[in-house]
Structure formats: C-alpha cells, structure tokens
N, C-alpha and C positions, 0 to 999 in steps of 0.2 A: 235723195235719188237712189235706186237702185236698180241693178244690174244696168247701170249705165243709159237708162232709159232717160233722163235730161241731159243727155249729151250728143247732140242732134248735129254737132261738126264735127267726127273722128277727128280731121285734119288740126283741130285745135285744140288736140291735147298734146301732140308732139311740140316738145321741147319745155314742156311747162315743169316747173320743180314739184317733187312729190312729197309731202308732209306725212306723219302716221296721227293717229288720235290724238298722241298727245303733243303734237304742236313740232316734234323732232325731225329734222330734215332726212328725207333716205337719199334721193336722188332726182337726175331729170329723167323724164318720161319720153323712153326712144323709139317704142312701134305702139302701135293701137290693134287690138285683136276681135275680129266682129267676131258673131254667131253664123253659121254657115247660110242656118233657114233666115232668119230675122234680119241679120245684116246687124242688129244693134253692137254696139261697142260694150265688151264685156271683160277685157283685160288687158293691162299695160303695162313692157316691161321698163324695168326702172333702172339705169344702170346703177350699181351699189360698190361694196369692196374697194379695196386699195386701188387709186386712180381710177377706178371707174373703169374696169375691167370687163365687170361682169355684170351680165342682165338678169334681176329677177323680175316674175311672175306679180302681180297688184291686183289683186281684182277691184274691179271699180263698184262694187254691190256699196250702198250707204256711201259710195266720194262724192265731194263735191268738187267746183271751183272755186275760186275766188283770186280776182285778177289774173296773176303770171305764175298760182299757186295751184295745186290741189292734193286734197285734202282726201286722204283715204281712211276706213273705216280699222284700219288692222296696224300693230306695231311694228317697228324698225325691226326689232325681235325675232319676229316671224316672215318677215321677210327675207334677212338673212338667209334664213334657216328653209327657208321654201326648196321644195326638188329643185331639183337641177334638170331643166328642159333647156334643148337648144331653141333661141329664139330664130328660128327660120320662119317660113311667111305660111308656116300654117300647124295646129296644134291637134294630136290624133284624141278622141274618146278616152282613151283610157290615163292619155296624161293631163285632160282637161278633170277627170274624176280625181284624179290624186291629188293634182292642186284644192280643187276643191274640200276633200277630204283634209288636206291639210292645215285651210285659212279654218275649218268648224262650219263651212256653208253646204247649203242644201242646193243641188244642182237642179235647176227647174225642166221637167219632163212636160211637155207638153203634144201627146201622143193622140187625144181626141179631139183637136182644137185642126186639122186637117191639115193641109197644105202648106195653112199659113203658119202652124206654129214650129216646134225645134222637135224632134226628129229623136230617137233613143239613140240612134247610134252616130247624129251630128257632129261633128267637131266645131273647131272653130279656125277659121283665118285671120291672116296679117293684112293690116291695111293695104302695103305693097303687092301681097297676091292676088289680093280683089282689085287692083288697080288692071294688073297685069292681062287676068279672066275678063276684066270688062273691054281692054282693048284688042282681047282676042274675038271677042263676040261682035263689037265695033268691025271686024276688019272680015266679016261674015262667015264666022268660026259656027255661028248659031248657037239654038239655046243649049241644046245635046250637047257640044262641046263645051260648054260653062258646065252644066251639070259635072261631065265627065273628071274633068278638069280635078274639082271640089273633091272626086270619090276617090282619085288615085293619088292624090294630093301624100308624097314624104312616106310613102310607105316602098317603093321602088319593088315591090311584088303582087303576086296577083294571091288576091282574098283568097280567089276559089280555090286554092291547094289543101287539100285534106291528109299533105304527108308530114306536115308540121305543126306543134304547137309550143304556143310561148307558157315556160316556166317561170312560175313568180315566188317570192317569199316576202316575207315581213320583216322591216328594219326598226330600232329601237332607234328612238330619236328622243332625248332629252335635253331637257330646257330648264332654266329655273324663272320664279317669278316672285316678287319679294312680297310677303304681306307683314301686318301686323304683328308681334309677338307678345308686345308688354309696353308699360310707360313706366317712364321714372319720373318723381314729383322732386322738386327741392324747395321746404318751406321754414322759415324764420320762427321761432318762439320764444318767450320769456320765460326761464326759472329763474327762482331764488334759491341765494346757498352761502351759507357764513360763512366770512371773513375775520379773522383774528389778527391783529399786530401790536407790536410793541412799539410805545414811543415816549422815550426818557422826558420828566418832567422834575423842573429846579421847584425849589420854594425858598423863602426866607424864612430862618430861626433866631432867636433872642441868645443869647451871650451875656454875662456880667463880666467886663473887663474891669480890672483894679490895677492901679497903675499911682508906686507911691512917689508924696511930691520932698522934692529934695528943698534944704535953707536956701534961700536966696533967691529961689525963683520966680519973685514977684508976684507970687500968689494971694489974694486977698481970704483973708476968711471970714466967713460969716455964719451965726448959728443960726437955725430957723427953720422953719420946713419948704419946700419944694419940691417939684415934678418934673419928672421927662418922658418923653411920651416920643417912641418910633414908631415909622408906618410899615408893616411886614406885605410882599410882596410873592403867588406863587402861581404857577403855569400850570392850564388844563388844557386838556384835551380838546380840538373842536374837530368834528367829521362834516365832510361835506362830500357830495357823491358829483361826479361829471364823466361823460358816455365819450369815449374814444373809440375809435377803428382799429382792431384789431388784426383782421383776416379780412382776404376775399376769397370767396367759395362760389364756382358753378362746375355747371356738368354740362360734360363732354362725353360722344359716341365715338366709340371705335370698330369700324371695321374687321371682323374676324374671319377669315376663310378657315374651313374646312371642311375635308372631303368624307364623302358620302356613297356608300355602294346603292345602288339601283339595281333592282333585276326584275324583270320580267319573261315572260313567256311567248316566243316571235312563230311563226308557222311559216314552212317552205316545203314546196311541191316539188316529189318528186317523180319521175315519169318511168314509167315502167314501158317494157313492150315484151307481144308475144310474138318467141320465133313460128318459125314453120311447123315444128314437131310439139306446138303445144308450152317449150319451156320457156318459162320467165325473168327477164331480167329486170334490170330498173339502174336508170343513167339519171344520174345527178350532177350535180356541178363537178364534183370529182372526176367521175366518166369524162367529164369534158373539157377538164385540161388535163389528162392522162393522154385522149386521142386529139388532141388541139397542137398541145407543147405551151409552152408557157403564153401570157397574156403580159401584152406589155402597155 
C-alpha cells in the first residue's frame, strides 16, 4: 500500500499499535491525517518517548495492517528523530515538505490531473477537523465555508500581507546506522611437534658371590661338573599417545563507543531591508532578540 491508498476506514487506524520494518514496537496510532484535495489518509501520529508523551509524524506510504497491528515502512530511529510539528487538526505545506524531506519520500504533485487531484500548495488535515468542516457544512455552513475553513486552517493571519516574510535556515541532524565492518573466523588445526622425556629404567646384572664354608656345617661335597643358570630381567620404555581437553577457546564482541566530530556546511537566510534614503540594513536572528529581549 501506499500513501495510504488501501486504507479505505481513517477511523480504523486510531488506536492500533505501530511497528517500524523491522518488527520494533514505536507506539499506538493517535490521530489519522487525510490530504486536503483526496481526503486519502496519508499520516499518523504515533505517540513515542517517555510514557507516551509525545506525538510523532508516520507516514503511511508502504504500511500495512495486520489485525490490531501496523506495520510501517520507516525505523523507530527516524521516527524519533522526526521534526517536531504540533499535532493539531491540520498540517501547513511547508511542514508537510519537511516531514517529507525527512522520512527520503517524494511528495506527490499532482497539478494537471484538475480538480480532482492534490493541489502545489495543499496541506493536509486531522481526522477531527474533517469531522468538525463536515458538520459545519451539514448545519448549512455550504461548500464555500468548507473550502474557506481548509485555506485558513492554523495559520491565524491573512496570506495576503506583503509586509512579512518567514526566515529559514538549515539544521544538522545526525544519526548513526550500523553496518558491516569485518568478521572474525575461529578455526581448529593439527600440528605436529616433538616431545622429549625422561624416564629411569632398572635392569638386572650377574654378580659372582663367593661365600667360604666353615667345619661343621653339614655340607656335602662332591667332585664333578655342574651348572647354574639365572633368569636376568630389565624395563623398556612403552609410549602410548591419548587426547585430553585442554582449553576452551571462543570469541566474544565488545561493544566500543567512541566519539567522532561531524561537520558540515548548513545555510541561513538573512533578511535585509531598504530604508527610505536608499540605506541598507540586514536583521538576522541576532536583530531579533536584541529588539525582542530574551526568548524563553
């Protein structure tokens, strides 16, 4: 689905919990935001932060449903991190482009498609304000006051003043996003490598003991020849090899922070004006709280 074009009941995406790509919960889904021209539902805010304080911006381009879930196309990450618009019951052009600009989406212009299609300079509305314009036209407000309604919508001045303009500049916004760096392998091999030891070994050796016989001892003699024969006995060496446990070896990831400068190049308008006699000045933010006094 996108830009919310299979979501045919605004009414039944309030309250529904909002998922990011990868399956992470942000929050529940607290107002539905159509297209001014279309009516289609095209953003919803999601309360996020601590207790559910604060609403951001969703766009529903690639969400789906699924049951009491939905499923959007963009990360927790950037949601977070979305402008800061107050969620009131309707959203001007220029803060419908920054959100835009912000998810990486291309805001659909549809300027030769007539009447019926979105408008350059359309906004968008809150479910509640479209409720509000249809029962003022119910109560024979007419179409001119719905239109009217829609043009004057959160801006509390009139367009046509030509003795004002809005000052903009560029904010750096950084993020980080983790990829790939390297792997580590851990793998088992066999070498061989010599072993030397020592290990004492007995033997038996021959001796001639002579041992003389004393009178009286009962000794028989006899001449003649005979033999005596002993068995000699001695210790070798036996090797034998058997595989025990050692060690146990794996790998582990550690987390390492550290910090990183960023710089880039941001652009801010400054406004110049010409007095009566031709000389030039130019009021910046500075000028304006010099003649303001502080901002609180």
């Amino acid at each position: 689905m996108t830009q919310g074009e299979g979501f045919t009941n605004p009414d039944g995406l309030t309250g529904l919990t909002a998922y990011d790509r990868t399956g992470e919960k942000i929050g529940s889904v607290e107002q539905v935001y159509l297209d001014d021209r279309s009516g289609r539902p095209e953003w919803v805010t999601v309360k996020t932060g601590l207790f559910g304080m604060k609403q951001s911006f969703v766009p529903l381009a690639g969400a789906r449903r699924q049951d009491d879930q939905l499923h959007v196309a963009t990360t927790k990450e950037a949601v977070k991190d979305a402008p800061r618009i107050d969620a009131d019951q309707h959203i001007e052009p220029g803060e419908e482009h920054e959100l835009y600009a912000h998810y990486g989406l291309t805001r659909p212009e549809s300027t030769t498609r007539g009447a019926a299609g979105r408008a350059p300079a359309a906004g968008m509305r809150g479910r509640e304000g479209m409720r509000e314009r249809e029962g003022m036209a119910g109560a024979g407000a007419g179409a001119g006051m719905v239109g009217a309604g829609a043009a004057s919508r959160s801006t509390g001045r009139d367009d046509s003043k030509s003795d004002e303009m809005i000052r903009s500049e560029e904010r750096l916004r950084v993020g980080t996003e983790e990829e790939v760096v390297g792997q580590a392998r851990l793998r088992k091999v066999v070498v061989t490598e010599d072993v030397k030891t020592s290990v004492p070994l007995s033997h038996e050796e021959v001796r001639v003991v002579r041992e003389p016989i004393r009178e009286g001892d009962g000794t028989r003699a006899t001449i003649g020849e005979a033999e005596a024969e002993v068995t000699l006995h001695a210790e070798k060496a036996v090797v034998r090899k058997e595989s025990v446990p050692v060690e146990r070896v794996r790998l582990e990831t550690e987390r390492v922070t550290e910090t990183e400068e960023v710089s880039d190049t941001v652009r801010k308008e400054q406004i110049e004006y010409d007095r009566a006699k031709g000389e030039r000045g130019a009021k910046g933010e500075g000028w304006r709280d010099r003649k303001q006094g502080p901002r609180h």
